[in-house]
C-alpha positions as CSV (number, residue, x, y, z in Angstrom):
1,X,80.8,121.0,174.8
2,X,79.8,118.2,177.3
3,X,79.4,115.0,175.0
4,X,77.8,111.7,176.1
5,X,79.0,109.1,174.1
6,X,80.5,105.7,173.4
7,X,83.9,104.4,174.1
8,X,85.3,101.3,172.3
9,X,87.4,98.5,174.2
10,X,87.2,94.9,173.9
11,X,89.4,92.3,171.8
12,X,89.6,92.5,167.5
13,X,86.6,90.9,166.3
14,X,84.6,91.1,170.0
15,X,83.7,95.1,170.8
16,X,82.6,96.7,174.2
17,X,81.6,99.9,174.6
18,X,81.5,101.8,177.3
19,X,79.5,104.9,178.3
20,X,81.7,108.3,178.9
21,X,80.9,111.6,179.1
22,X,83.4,113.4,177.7
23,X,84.5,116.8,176.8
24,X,83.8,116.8,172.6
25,X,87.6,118.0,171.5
26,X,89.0,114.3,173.1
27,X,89.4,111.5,170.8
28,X,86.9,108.5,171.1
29,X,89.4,106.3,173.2
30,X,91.0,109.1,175.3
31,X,90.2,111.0,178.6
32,X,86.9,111.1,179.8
33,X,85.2,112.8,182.9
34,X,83.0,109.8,184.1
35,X,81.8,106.6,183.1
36,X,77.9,106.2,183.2
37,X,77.7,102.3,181.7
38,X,78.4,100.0,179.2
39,X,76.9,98.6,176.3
40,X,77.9,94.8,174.3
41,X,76.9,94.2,171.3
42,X,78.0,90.6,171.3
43,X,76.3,90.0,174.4
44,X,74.6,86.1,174.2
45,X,72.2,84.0,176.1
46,X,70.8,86.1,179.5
47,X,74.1,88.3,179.4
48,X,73.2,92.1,180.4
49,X,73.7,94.0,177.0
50,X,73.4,97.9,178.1
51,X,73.3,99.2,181.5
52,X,73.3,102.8,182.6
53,X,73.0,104.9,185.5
54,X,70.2,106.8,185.0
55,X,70.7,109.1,187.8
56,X,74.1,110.4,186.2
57,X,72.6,110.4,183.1
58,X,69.9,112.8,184.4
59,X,72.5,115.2,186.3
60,X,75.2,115.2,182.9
61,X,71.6,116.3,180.7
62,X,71.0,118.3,183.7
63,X,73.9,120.4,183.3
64,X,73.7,120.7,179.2
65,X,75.6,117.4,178.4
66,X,74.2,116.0,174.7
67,X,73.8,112.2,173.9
68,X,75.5,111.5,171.0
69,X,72.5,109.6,168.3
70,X,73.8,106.2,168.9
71,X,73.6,106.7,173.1
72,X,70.5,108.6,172.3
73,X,69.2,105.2,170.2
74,X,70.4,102.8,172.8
75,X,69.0,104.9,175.8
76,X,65.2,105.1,174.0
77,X,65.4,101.4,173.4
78,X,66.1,100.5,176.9
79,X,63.6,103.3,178.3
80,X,60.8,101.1,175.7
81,X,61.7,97.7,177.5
82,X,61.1,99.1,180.9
């Protein structure tokens, strides 16, 4: 199955995370078919904290992709701010 999830990077102590799709058998970290956005956590003062493209995001649903529940969280909040 078509996963759309998080992927961690960043330093210890400072995550970023960025927005794969992914097949569901690969591990968080590992290969991935696209990357739709990012999202920081730590982001401060008028720093972008999530961003992504809604168009892919639309075609990956389109095509049976699932949000995992913490891109399904992060994509309602940002869809409320709008």
């Amino acid at each position: 199955m078509v996963v759309i999830r998080l992927s961690r990077g960043g330093a210890k102590k400072r995550p970023f995370f960025n927005v794969i799709v992914t097949d569901s058998r690969n591990r968080r970290d590992g290969r991935f078919i696209e990357r739709i956005g990012f999202y920081n956590p730590v982001a401060s003062g008028g720093a972008e904290s999530f961003r992504i493209a809604a168009d892919r995001l639309a075609h990956w649903q389109g095509v049976g992709a699932q949000l995992s529940p913490t891109v399904e969280r992060l994509v309602r909040a940002e869809k409320k701010v709008v």
